[in-house]
VOGU-3710 file (C-alpha; in Angstrom, 3 decimals, decimal comma):
1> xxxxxxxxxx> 6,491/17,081/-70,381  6,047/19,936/-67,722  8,436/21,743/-66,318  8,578/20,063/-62,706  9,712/17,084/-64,032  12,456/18,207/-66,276  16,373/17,264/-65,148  17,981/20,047/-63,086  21,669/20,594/-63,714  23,591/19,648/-60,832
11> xxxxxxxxxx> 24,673/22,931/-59,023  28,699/23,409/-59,273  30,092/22,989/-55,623  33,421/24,932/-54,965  36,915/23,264/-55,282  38,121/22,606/-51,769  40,729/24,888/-50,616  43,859/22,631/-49,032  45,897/23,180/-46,357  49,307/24,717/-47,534
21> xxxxxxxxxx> 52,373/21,907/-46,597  54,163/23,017/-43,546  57,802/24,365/-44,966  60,865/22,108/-43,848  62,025/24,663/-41,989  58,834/24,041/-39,250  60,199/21,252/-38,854  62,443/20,402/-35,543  65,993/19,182/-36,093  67,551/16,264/-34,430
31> xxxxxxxxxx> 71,002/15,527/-33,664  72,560/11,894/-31,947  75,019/12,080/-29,507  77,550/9,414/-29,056  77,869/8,440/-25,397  81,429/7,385/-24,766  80,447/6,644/-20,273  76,991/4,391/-21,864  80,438/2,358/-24,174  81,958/1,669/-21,154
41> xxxxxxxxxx> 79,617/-0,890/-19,965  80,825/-3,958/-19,346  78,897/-7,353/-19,332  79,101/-9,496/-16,903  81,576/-13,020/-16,874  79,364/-15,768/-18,116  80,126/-19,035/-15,510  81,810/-22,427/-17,071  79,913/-25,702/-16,094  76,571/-24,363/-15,972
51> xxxxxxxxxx> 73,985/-27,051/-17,814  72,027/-25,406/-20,131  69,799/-28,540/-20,485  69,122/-28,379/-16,657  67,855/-24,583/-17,021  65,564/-25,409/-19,500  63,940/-28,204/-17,503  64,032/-25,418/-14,415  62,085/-23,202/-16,648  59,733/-25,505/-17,585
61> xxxxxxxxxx> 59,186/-26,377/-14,088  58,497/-22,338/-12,520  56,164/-21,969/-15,671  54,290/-24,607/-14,438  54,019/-23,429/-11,201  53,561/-20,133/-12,111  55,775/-18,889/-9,542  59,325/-18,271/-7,912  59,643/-19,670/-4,452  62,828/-17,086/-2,916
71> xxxxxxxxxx> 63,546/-17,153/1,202  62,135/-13,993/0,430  59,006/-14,868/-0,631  57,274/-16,007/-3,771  57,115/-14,046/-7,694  54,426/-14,643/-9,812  55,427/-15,798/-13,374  52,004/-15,746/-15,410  52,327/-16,005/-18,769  52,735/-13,436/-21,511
81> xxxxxxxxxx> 51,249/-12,665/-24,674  53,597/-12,014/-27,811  51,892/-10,394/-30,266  52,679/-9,779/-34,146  53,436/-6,173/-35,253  53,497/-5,817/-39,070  55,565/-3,280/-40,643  53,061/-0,294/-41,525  53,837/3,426/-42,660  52,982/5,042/-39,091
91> xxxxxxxxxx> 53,218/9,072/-38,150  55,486/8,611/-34,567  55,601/11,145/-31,924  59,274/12,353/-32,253  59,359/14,339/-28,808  63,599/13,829/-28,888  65,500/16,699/-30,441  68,800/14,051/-29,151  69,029/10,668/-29,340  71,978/9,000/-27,029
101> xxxxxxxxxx> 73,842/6,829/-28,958  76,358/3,793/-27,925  77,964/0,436/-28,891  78,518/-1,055/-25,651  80,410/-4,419/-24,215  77,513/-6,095/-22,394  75,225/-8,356/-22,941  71,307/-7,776/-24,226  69,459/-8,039/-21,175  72,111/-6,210/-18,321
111> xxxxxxxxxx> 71,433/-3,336/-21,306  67,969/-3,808/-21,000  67,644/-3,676/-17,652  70,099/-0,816/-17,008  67,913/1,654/-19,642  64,793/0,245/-19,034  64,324/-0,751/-22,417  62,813/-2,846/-25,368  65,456/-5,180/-26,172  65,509/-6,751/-29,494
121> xxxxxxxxxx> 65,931/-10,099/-29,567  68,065/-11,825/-32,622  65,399/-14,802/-33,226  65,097/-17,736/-35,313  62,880/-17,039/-38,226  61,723/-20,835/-38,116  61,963/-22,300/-34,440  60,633/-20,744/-31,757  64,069/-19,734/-29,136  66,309/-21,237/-32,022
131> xxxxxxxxxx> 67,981/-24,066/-30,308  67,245/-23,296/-26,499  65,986/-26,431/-25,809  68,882/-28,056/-27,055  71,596/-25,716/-24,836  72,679/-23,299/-27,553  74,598/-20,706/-26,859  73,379/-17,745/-28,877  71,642/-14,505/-28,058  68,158/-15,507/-28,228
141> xxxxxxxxxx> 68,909/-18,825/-26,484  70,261/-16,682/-23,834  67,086/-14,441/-23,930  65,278/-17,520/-23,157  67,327/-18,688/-20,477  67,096/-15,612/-18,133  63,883/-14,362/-18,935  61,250/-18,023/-18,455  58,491/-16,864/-19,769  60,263/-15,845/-23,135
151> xxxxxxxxxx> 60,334/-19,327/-24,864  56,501/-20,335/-23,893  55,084/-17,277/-25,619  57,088/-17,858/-28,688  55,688/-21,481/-28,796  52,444/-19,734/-28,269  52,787/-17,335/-30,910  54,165/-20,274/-33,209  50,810/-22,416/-32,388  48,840/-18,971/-33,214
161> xxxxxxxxxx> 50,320/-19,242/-36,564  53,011/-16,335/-36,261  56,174/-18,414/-37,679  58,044/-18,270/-39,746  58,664/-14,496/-38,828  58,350/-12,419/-41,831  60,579/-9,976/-43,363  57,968/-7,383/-42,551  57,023/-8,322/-38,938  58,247/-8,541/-35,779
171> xxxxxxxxxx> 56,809/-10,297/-32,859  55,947/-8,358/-29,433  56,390/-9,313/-26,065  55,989/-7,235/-22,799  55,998/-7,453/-19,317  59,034/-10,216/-19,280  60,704/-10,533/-15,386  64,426/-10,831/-15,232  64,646/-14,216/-12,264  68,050/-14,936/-13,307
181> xxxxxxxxxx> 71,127/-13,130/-12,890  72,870/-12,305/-16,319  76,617/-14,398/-16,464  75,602/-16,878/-13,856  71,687/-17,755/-14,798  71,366/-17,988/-10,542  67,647/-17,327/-9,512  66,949/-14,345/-7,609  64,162/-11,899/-6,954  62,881/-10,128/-9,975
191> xxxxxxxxxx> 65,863/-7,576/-11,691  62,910/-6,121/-13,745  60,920/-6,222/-16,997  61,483/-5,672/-20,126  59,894/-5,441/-23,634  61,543/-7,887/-26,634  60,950/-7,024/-30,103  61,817/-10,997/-31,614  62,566/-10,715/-35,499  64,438/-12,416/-37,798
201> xxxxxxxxxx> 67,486/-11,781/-40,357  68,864/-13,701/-43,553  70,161/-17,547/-42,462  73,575/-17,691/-44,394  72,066/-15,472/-47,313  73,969/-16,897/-50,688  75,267/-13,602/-51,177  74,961/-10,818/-48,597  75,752/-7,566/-49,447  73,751/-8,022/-52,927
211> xxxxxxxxxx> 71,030/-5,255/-53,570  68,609/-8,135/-52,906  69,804/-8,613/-49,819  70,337/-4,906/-48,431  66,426/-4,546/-49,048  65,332/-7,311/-47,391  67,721/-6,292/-44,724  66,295/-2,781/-44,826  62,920/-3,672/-44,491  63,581/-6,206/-41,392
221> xxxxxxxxxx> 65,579/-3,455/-39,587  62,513/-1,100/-40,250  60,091/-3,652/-39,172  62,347/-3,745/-35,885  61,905/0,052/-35,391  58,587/0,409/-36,172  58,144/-2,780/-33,438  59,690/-0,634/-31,031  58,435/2,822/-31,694  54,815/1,288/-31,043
231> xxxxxxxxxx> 55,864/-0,325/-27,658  55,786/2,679/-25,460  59,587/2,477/-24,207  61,989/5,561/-25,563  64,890/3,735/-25,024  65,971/0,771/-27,399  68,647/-2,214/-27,287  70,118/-3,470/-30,908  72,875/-5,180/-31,683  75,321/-7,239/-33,678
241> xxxxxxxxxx> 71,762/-8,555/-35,381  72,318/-11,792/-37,304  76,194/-11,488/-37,407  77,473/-14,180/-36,035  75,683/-17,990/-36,753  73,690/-16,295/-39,205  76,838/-15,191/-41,555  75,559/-11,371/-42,447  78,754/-8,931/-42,477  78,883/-6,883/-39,419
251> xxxxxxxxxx> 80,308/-3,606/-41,089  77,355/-4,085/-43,989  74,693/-4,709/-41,410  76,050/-1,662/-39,152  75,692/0,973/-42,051  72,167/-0,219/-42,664  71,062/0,553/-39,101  72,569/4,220/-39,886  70,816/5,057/-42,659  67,277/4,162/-41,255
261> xxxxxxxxxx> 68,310/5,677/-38,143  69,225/8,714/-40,247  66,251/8,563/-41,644  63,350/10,634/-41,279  60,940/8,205/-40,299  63,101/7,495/-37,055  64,855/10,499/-36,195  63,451/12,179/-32,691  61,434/8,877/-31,751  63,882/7,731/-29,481
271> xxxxxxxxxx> 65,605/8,822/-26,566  68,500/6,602/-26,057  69,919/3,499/-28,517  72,193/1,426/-27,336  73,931/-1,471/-29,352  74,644/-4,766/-26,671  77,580/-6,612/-28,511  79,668/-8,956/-26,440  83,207/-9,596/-28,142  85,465/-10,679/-25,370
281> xxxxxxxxxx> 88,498/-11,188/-27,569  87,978/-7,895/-29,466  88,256/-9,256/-33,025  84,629/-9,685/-33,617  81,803/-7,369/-34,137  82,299/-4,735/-31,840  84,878/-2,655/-33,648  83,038/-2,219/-36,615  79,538/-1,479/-35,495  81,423/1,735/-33,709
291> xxxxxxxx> 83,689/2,796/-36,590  80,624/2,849/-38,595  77,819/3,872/-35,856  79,972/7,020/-34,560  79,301/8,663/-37,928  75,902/9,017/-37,580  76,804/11,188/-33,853  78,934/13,777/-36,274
//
């Protein structure tokens, strides 16, 4: 055998030289500040009499017109497109060294309008708008009521195969227009738009406050984060999530949304929180979402 055609030895390349970590102290610190004015928002006085039922069947019908006839003139109402966003480890832009924090009296979309914010909106994990067409009266029926385009992309996303929500996901909807006033439901030129994040928490879990149950309570209040931090808006509207019909313990709930808020992965990615909790007798879940939220400001 010659030479030439004997095996070379493979040469010996260097070791790569990484990157030190940056040290923690690099690293920008973040503070939230409770906002006691942003707490003393009021909602406004829902009307008696109104037929739910009728406002549905009004929604139907601008949706298939596609507009708003006003005196004023007419407002488009295309559709929208609700997207799924699955819960994924993500590296945020945290440009906040402050985050504005409040648990306010008022309901989800006056919130939303007043910040300019994505809302979240406490959804049926099953039935797209829960019972909306049926005249119930919870949050996301209410959603669904004032905002018309709401409940058809929902069905759409439901056709698209995007029910039942998962744990891990959250649904996506921009570009909403507020045509009803919030407390009355009265049709009026366009308030604004607004972002929903639509996600879904335990239906009367068989025992909440379980480890079981924190995670999967963890992971669906991350899910609703990550939703929003991918939106574009800096400002975000929680609430009372799943602590009312749904049977999950307000005080158990509220100390979950601390720690991922406290979290790293959160901290400096938004400007302004808000949670929209409406509790006109004051024995319901207003109290202790602030006892426990108002830690997280000290």
């Amino acid at each position: 055998m010659s030479a030439a055609s004997e095996e070379q030895p493979e040469p010996v390349l260097p070791e790569p030289v990484l990157p030190e970590p940056a040290p923690a102290a690099t690293l920008p610190t973040h503070r939230y500040r409770w906002s006691a004015a942003l707490c003393r928002s009021e909602t406004h006085k829902f009307a008696r009499g109104v037929s739910f039922r009728d406002l549905v069947e009004e929604n139907q019908v601008l949706m298939q017109e596609g507009e708003l006839r006003l005196k004023g003139g007419c407002q488009a109402l295309p559709p929208v497109h609700t997207e799924q966003v699955l819960l994924t480890k993500a590296d945020y832009a945290r440009p906040f060294a402050e985050t504005v924090l409040a648990v306010c009296e008022v309901d989800t979309l006056t919130a939303a309008l007043q910040l300019n914010a994505c809302a979240l909106n406490f959804a049926n994990a099953e039935t797209p708008g829960g019972g909306y067409l049926h005249g119930a009266r919870a949050q996301e029926e209410d959603l669904c009521r004032l905002l018309p385009q709401l409940h058809p992309s929902l069905v759409q996303a439901d056709v698209q195969g995007l029910y039942p929500i998962k744990p891990h996901a959250a649904l996506l909807t921009q570009n909403l227009l507020a045509v009803r006033r919030p407390g009355s439901y009265e049709l009026c030129s366009c308030l604004g738009s607004c972002t929903m994040v639509t996600a879904a928490m335990p239906n009367r879990y068989p025992a909440p406050n379980t480890a079981e149950w924190r995670d999967t309570v963890a992971t669906r209040i991350r899910a609703v984060l990550h939703a929003a931090a991918v939106s574009g808006h800096s400002k975000l509207v929680l609430g009372a999530w799943g602590c009312g019909a749904f049977g999950n313990p307000p005080k158990q709930v509220a100390q979950l949304f601390k720690e991922q808020l406290a979290s790293p992965d959160f901290r400096g990615v938004f400007d302004t929180i808000a949670f929209a909790i409406i509790d006109p007798r004051g024995d319901g879940n207003l109290r202790p979402f602030r006892e426990v939220l108002m830690t997280l400001a000290e």
